[in-house]
MITIPA-957412 format. One record per residue (C-alpha): residue number from 1; x, y, z; chain. Coordinates in Angstrom, 2 decimals, padded with zeros to 5 digits. Example, Ala and Ser with C-alpha at 12.3 -4.5 7.8 and 13.67 -1.06 7.14 Angstrom:
<nodes>
+-----+---------+---------+---------+--------+
| num |       X |       Y |       Z | chaine |
+-----+---------+---------+---------+--------+
|   1 |  012.30 | -004.50 |  007.80 |      A |
|   2 |  013.67 | -001.06 |  007.14 |      A |
+-----+---------+---------+---------+--------+
</nodes>
This chain:
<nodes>
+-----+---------+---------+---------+--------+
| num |       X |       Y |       Z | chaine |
+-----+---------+---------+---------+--------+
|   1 | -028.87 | -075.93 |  004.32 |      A |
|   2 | -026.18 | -073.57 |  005.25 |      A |
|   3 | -024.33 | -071.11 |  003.20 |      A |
|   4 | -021.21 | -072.94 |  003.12 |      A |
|   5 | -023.61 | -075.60 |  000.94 |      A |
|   6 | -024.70 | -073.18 | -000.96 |      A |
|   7 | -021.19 | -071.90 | -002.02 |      A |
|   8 | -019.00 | -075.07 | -002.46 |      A |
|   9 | -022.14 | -077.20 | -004.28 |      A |
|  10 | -022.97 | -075.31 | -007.51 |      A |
|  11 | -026.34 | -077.66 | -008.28 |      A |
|  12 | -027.62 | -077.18 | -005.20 |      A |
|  13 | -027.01 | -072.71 | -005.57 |      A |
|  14 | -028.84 | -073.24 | -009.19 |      A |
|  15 | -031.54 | -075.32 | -007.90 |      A |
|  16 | -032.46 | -073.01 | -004.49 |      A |
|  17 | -031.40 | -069.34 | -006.87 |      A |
|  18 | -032.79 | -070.02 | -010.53 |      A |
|  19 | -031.46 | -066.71 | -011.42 |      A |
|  20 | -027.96 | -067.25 | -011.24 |      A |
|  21 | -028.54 | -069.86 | -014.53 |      A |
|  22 | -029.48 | -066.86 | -016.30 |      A |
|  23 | -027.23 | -064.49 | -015.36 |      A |
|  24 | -024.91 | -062.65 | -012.27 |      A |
|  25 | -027.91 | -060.70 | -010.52 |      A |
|  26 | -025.91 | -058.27 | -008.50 |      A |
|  27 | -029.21 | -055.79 | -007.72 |      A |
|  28 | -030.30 | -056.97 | -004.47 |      A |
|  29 | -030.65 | -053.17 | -003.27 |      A |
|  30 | -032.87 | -052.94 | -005.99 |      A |
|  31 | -035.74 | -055.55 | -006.32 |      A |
|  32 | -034.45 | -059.16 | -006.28 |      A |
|  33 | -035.42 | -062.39 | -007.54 |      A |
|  34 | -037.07 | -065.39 | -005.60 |      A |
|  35 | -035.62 | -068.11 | -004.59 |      A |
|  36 | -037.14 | -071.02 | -005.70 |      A |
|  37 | -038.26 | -072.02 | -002.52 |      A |
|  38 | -040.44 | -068.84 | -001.95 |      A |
|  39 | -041.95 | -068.95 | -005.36 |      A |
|  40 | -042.91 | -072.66 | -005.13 |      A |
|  41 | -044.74 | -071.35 | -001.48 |      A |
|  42 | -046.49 | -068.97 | -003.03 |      A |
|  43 | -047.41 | -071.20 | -006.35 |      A |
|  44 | -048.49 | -074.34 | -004.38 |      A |
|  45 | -050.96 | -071.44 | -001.97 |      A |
|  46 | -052.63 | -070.38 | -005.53 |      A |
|  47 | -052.86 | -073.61 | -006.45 |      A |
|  48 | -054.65 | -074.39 | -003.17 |      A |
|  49 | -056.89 | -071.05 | -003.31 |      A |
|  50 | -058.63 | -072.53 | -006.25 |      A |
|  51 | -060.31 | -075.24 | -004.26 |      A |
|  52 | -062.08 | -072.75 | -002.11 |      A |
|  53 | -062.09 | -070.00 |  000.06 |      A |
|  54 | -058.50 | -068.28 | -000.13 |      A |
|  55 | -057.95 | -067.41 |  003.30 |      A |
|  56 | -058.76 | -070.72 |  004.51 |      A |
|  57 | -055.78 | -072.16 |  003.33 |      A |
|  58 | -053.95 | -068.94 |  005.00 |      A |
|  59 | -055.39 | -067.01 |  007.73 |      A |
|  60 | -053.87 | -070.31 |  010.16 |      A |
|  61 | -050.29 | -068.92 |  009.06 |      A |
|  62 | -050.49 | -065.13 |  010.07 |      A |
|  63 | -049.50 | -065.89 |  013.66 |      A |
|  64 | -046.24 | -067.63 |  012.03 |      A |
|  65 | -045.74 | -064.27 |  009.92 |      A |
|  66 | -045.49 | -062.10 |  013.02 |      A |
|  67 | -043.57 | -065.05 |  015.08 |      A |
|  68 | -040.69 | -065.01 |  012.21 |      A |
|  69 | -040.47 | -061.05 |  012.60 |      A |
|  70 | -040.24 | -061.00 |  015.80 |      A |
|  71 | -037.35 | -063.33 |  015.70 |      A |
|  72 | -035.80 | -061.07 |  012.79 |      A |
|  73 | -036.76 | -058.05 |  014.78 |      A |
|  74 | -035.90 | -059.49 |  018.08 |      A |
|  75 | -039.88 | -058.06 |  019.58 |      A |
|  76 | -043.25 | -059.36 |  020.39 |      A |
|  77 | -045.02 | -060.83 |  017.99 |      A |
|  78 | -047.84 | -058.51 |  019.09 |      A |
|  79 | -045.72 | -055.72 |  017.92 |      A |
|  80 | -045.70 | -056.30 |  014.24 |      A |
|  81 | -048.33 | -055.68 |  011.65 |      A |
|  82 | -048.29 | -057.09 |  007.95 |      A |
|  83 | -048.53 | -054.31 |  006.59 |      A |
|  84 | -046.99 | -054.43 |  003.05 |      A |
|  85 | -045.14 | -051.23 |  001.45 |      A |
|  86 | -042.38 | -049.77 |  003.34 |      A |
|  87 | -043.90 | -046.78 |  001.65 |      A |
|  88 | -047.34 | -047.39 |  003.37 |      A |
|  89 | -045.93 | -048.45 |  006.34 |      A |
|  90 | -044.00 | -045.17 |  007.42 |      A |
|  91 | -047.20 | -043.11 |  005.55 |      A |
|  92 | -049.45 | -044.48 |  008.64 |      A |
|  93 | -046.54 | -043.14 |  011.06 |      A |
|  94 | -046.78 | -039.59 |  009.56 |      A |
|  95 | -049.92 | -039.49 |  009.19 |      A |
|  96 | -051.24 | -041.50 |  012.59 |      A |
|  97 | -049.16 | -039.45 |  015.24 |      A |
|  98 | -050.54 | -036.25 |  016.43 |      A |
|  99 | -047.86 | -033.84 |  015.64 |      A |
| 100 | -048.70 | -030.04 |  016.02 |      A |
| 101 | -047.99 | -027.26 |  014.66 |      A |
| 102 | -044.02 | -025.48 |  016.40 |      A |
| 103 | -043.64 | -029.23 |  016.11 |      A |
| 104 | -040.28 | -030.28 |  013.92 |      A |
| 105 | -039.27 | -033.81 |  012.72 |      A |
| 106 | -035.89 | -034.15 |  011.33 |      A |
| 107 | -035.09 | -036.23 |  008.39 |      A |
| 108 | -032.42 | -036.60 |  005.88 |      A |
| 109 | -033.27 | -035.05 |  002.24 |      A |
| 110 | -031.06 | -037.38 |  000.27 |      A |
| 111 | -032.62 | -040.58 |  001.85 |      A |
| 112 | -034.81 | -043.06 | -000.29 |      A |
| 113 | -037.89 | -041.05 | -001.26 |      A |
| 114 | -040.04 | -043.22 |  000.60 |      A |
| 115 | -038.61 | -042.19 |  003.63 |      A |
| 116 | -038.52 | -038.43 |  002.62 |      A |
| 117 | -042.45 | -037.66 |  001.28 |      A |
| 118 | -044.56 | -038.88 |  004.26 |      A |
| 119 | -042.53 | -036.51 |  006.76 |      A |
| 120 | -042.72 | -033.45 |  003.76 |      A |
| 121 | -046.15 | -033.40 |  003.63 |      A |
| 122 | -046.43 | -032.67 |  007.52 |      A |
| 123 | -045.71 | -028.95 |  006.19 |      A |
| 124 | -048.81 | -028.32 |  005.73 |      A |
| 125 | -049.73 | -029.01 |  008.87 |      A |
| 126 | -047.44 | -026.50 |  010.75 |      A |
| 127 | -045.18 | -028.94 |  011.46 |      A |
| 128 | -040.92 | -028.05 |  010.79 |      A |
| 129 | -039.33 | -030.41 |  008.94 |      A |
| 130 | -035.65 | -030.43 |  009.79 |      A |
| 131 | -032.68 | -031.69 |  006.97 |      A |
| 132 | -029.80 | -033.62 |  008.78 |      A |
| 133 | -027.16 | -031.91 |  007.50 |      A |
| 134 | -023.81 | -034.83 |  006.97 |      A |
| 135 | -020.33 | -034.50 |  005.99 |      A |
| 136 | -021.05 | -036.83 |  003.07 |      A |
| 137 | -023.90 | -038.77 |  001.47 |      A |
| 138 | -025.76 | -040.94 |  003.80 |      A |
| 139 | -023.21 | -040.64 |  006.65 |      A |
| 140 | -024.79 | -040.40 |  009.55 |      A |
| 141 | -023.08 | -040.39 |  012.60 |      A |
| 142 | -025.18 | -040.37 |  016.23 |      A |
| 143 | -023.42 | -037.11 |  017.14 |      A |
| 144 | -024.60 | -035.55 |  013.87 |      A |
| 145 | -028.47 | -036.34 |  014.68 |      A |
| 146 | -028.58 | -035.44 |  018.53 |      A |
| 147 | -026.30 | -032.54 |  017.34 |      A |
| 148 | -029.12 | -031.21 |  015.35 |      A |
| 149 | -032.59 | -031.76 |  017.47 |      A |
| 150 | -033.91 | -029.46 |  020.50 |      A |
| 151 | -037.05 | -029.65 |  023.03 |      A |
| 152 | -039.48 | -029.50 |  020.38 |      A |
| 153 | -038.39 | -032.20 |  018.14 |      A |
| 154 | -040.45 | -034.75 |  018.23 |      A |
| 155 | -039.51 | -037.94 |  015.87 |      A |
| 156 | -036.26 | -038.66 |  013.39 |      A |
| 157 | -036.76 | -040.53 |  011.17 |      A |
| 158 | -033.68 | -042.38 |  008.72 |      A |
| 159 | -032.91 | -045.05 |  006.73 |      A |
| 160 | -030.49 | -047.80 |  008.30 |      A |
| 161 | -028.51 | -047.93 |  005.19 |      A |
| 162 | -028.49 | -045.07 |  002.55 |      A |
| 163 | -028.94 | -046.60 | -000.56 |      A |
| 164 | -026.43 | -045.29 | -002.59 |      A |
| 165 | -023.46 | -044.83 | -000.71 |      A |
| 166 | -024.33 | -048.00 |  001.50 |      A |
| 167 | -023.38 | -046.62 |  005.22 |      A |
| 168 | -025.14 | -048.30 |  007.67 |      A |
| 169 | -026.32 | -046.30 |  010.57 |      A |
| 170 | -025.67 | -046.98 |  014.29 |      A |
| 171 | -029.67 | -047.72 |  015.39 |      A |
| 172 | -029.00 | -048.57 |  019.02 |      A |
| 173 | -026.69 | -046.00 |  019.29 |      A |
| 174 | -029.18 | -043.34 |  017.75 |      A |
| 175 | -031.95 | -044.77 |  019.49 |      A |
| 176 | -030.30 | -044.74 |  022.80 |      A |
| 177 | -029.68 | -041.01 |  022.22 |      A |
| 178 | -033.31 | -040.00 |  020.99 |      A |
| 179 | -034.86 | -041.69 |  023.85 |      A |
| 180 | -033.08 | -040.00 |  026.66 |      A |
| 181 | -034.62 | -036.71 |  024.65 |      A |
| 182 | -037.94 | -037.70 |  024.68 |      A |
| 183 | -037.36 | -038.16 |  020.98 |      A |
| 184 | -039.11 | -040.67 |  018.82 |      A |
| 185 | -037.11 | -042.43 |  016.52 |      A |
| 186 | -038.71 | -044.40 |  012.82 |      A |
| 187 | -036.50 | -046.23 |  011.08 |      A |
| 188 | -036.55 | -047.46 |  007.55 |      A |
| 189 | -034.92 | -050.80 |  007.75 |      A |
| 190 | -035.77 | -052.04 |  004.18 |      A |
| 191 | -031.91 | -052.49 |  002.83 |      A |
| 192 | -030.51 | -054.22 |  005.90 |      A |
| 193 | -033.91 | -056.43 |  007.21 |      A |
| 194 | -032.33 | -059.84 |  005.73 |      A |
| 195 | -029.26 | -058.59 |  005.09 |      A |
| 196 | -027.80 | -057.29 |  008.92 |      A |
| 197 | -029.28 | -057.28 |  012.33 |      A |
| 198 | -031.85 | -055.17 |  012.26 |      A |
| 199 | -033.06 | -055.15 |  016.28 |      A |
| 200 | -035.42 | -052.60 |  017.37 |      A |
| 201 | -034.99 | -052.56 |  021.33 |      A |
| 202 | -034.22 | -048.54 |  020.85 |      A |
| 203 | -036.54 | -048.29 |  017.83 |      A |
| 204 | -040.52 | -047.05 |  017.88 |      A |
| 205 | -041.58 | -047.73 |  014.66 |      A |
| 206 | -039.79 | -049.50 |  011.45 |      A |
| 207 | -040.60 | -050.68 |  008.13 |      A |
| 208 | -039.68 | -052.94 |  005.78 |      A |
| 209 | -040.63 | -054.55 |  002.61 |      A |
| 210 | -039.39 | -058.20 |  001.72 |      A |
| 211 | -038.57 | -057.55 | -001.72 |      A |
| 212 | -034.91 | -056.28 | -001.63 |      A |
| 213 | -032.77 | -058.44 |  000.88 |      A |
| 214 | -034.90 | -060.73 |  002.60 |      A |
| 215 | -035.84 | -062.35 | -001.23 |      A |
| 216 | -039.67 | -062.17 | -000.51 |      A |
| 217 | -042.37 | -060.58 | -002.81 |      A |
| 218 | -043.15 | -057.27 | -003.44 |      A |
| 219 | -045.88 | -055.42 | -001.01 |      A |
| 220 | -045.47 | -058.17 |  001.27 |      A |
| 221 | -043.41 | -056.26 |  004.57 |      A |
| 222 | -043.23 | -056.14 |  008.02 |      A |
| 223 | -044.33 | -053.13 |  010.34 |      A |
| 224 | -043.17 | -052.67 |  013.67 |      A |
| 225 | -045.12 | -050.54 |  016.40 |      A |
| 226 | -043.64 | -050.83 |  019.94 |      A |
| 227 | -046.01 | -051.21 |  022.84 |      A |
| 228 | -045.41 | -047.80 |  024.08 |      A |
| 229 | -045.70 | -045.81 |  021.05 |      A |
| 230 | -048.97 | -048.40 |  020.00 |      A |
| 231 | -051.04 | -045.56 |  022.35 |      A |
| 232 | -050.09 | -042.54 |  021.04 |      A |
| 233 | -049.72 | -044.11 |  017.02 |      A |
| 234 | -053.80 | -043.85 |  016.15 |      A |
| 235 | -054.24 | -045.82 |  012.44 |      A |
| 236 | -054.96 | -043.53 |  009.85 |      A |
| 237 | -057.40 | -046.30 |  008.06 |      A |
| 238 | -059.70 | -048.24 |  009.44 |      A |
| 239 | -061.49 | -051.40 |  007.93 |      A |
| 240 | -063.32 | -054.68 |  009.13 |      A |
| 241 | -059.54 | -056.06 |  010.42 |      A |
| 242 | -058.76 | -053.72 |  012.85 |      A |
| 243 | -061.95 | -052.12 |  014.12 |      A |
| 244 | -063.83 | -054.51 |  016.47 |      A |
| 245 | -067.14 | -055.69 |  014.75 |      A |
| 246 | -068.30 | -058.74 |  016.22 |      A |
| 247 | -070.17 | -060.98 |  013.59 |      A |
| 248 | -069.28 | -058.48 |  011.03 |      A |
| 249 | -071.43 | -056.24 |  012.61 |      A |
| 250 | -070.32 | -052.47 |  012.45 |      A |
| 251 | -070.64 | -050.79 |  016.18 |      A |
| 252 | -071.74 | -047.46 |  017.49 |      A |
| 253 | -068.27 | -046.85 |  018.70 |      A |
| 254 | -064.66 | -047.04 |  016.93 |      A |
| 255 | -062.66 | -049.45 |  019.28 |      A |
| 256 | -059.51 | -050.28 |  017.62 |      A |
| 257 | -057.75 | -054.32 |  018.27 |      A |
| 258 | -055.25 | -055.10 |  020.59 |      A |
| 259 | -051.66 | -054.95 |  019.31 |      A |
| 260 | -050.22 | -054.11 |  016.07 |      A |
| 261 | -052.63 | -055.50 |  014.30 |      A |
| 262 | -055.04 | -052.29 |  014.82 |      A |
| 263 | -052.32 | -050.97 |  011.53 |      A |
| 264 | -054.03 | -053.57 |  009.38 |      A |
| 265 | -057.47 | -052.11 |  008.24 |      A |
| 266 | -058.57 | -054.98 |  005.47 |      A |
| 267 | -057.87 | -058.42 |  004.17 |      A |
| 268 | -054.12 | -059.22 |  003.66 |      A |
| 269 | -051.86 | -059.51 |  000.66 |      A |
| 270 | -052.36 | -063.66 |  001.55 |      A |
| 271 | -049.92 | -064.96 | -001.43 |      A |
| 272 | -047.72 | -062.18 | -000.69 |      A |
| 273 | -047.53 | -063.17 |  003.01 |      A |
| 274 | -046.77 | -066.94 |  001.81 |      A |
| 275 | -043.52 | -065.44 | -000.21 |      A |
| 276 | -042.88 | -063.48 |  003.49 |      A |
| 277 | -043.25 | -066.77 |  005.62 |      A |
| 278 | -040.80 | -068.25 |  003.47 |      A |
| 279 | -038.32 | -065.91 |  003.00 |      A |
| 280 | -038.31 | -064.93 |  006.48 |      A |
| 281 | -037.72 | -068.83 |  007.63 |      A |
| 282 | -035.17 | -069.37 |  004.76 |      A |
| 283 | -032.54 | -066.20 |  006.32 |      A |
| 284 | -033.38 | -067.29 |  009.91 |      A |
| 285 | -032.17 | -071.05 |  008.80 |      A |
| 286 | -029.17 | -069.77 |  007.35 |      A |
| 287 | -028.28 | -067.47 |  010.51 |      A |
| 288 | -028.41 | -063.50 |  009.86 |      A |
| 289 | -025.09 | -063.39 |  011.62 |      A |
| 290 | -023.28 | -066.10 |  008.72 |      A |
| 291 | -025.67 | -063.47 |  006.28 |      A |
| 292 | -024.00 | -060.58 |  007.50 |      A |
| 293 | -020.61 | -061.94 |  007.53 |      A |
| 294 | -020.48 | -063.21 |  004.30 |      A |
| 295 | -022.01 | -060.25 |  002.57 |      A |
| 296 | -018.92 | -057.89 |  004.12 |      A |
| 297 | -016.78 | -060.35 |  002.77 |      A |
| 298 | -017.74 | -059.92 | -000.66 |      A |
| 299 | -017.81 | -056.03 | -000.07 |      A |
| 300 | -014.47 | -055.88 |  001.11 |      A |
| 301 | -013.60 | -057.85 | -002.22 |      A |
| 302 | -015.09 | -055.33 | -004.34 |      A |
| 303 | -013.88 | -052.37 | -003.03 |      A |
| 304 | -010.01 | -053.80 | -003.34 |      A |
| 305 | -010.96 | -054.50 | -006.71 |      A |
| 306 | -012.62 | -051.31 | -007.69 |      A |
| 307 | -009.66 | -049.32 | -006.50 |      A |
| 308 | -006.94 | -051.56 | -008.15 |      A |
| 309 | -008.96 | -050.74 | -011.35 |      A |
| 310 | -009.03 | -046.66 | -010.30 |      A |
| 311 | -012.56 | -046.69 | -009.33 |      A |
| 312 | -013.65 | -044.32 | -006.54 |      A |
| 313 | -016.07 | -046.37 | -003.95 |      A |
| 314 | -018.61 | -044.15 | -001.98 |      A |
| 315 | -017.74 | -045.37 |  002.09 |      A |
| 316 | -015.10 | -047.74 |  000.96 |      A |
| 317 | -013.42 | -047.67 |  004.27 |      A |
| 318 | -013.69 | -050.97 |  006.50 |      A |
| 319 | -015.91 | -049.60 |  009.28 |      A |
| 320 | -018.66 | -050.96 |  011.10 |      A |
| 321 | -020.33 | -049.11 |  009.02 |      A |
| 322 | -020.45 | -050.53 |  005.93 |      A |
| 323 | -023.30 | -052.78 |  004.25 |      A |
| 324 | -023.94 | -054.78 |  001.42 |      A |
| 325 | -023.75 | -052.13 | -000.54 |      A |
| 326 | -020.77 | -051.34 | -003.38 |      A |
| 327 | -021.53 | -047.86 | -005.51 |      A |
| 328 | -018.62 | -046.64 | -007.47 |      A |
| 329 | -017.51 | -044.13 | -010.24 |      A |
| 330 | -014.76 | -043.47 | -012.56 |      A |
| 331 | -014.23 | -039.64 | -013.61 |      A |
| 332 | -012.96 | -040.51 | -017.07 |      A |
| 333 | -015.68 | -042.86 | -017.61 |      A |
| 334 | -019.60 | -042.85 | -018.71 |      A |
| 335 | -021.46 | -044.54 | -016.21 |      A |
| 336 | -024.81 | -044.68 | -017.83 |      A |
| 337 | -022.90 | -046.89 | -020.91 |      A |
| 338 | -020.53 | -049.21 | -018.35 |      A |
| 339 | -023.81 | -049.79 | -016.90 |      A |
| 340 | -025.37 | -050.86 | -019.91 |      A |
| 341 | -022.19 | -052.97 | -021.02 |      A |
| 342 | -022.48 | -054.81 | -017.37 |      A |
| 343 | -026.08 | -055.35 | -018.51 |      A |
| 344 | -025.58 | -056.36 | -022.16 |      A |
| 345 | -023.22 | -058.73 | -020.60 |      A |
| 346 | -026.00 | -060.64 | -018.43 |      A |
| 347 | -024.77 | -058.62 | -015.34 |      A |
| 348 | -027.43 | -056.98 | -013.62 |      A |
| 349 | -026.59 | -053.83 | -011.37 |      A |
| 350 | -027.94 | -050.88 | -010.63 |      A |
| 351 | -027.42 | -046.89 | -011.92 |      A |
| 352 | -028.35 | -044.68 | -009.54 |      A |
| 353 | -028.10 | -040.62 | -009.40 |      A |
| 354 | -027.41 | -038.59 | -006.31 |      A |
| 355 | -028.82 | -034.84 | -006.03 |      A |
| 356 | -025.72 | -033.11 | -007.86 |      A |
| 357 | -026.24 | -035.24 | -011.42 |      A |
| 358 | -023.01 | -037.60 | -010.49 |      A |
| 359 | -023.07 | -041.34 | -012.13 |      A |
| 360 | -022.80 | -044.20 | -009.67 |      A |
| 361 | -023.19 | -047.49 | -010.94 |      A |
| 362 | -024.24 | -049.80 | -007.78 |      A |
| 363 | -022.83 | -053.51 | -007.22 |      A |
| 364 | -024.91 | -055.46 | -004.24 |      A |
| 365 | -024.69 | -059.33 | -004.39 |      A |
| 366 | -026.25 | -061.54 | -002.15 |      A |
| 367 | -024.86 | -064.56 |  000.13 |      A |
| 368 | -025.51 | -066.88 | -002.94 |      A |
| 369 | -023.49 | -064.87 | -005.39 |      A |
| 370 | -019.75 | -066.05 | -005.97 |      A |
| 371 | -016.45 | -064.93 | -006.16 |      A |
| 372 | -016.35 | -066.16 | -009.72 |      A |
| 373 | -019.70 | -063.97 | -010.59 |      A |
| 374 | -017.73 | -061.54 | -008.73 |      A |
| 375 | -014.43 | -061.25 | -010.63 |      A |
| 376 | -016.36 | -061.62 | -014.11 |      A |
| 377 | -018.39 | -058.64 | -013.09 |      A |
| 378 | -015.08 | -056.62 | -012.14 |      A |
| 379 | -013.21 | -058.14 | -014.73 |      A |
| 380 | -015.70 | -056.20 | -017.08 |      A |
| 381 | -015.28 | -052.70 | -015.64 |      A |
| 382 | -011.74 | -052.92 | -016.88 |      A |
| 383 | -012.10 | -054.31 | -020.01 |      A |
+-----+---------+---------+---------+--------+
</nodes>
């Protein structure tokens, strides 16, 4: 299947995305739906779980979970743990490095929360947490972070695409930068993993759930450890998984597994790892490059559109920078109510706030959405 099929054969999108019978789901950002093929994975696992032992029918696939994020990832499978939350995931980075206090990490406030909390609560610990300061919201230029670390900075961490104004962040570039510091560098890559490239060659740690571009299940997500930050990244929980007991028996001394897999302290989310698999093999079939191309496409659409209809687009230029994300406003109009007209009209976006009170409603379609969906969703706005 390739996305061209997809596009031009209209049984074949409603058969692979039941969603788009029901109505124009334009939320990906958000939490998205599953395509068929991933919930008929995960149905046809439960099914199988009832005959017996669940991870029997599983535990043979794990190995294929990290192989497929590698590939997304371009890694080693040995550097990727399945652990679930993006949330969790970037916790066990806080939380698992041994930071001290004179210390200072340097995040940006007006990121996702997830990637905000775990590095606040280092506070208490003596550690300075540093706010990237940016001429607008989430732009993030690599001269703007290096601009604003010193010798005793120790880890950035941001998001590679804000999720509001959609501005995707230069990882290499930033990575690159850190590393010649001395600097580590965690990267929440949860709104372009499925979406964009998403490479980690200049990267130490990144998470990402499935449940936003990559169409898998929720809690189901990928973590990635390097090899040379695995030594210095101790797991904050420890469990039966990823504390050597051989025959289940506990030992005098804590000796941690080889590879990411120390991160993963108990029994897996197995179902939710079946969803994973499957979504992960389904945007590797259709090429993340032919992903990434067609989603600027349809951005570039929008934000013509907006504007023709007076809307103001947050990082509406055409920049390497932009991602599948569309947010927009309209001075003279209430946002909260066009939002609920868009969803009153089967159109499903998203409203989302930034720190001043402003109104943004956000558009952000996947490959299988259409033009038509598209113009009828526009088309709206103006009526």
């Amino acid at each position: 299947m390739t996305l061209s099929d997809i596009l031009v054969n209209e049984e074949l999108r409603l058969r692979e995305f039941p969603v788009a019978r029901e109505k124009i789901f334009l939320a990906h950002a958000g939490v998205c739906p599953l395509p068929r093929r991933v919930a008929d994975a995960v149905a046809d696992c439960a099914a199988k779980a009832t005959l017996g032992d669940q991870e029997e029918f599983m535990l043979s696939r794990l190995e294929d979970a990290r192989k497929l994020g590698a590939r997304l990832l371009n890694c080693q499978p040995d550097e990727v743990a399945l652990v679930g939350p993006t949330s969790l995931a970037l916790s066990f980075v806080a939380g698992g490095l041994k930071l001290r206090r004179g210390d200072n990490v340097l995040i940006y406030h007006d990121d996702y929360p997830s990637n905000v909390y775990p590095w606040m609560a280092l506070a208490r610990h003596g550690v300075e947490v540093r706010l990237l300061n940016t001429r607008g919201l989430g732009f993030i230029r690599p001269k703007d972070v290096v601009g604003q670390v010193d010798e005793n900075t120790k880890l950035v961490a941001l998001a590679s695409c804000h999720f509001i104004s959609g501005f995707r962040i230069e990882i290499s570039e930033i990575g690159k930068l850190l590393h010649e510091r001395g600097i580590l560098f965690c990267v929440d890559g949860i709104q372009t993993l499925g979406a964009f490239p998403t490479t980690v060659e200049h990267v130490d740690f990144l998470a990402a759930d499935s449940h936003k571009w990559l169409l898998g299940p929720c809690g189901a997500g990928l973590f990635y450890v390097s090899k040379q930050a695995q030594p210095i990244l101790t797991p904050p929980v420890y469990g039966w998984h990823n504390v050597r007991n051989p025959n289940f028996v506990a030992q005098d001394e804590i000796v941690f597994r080889q590879g990411a897999v120390k991160y993963e302290a108990g029994t897996q989310n197995l179902l939710g790892l079946v969803g994973l698999i499957t979504s992960m093999e389904l945007a590797l079939e259709l090429g993340i490059d032919n992903i990434a191309a067609e989603l600027l496409r349809k951005r570039e659409w929008l934000v013509a559109e907006l504007k023709k209809r007076d809307y103001a687009v947050l990082n509406a230029e055409s920049s390497p920078n932009a991602g599948s994300i569309t947010s927009f406003y309209h001075p003279q109009k209430d946002m909260p109510a066009l939002h609920k007209k868009l969803t009153e009209a089967g159109i499903v976006s998203s409203l989302r706030v930034d720190r001043k009170g402003k109104n943004y409603v956000r558009f952000a379609p996947h490959y299988y959405n259409t033009d038509a969906e598209l113009q009828k969703a526009v088309d709206l706005l103006s009526a």
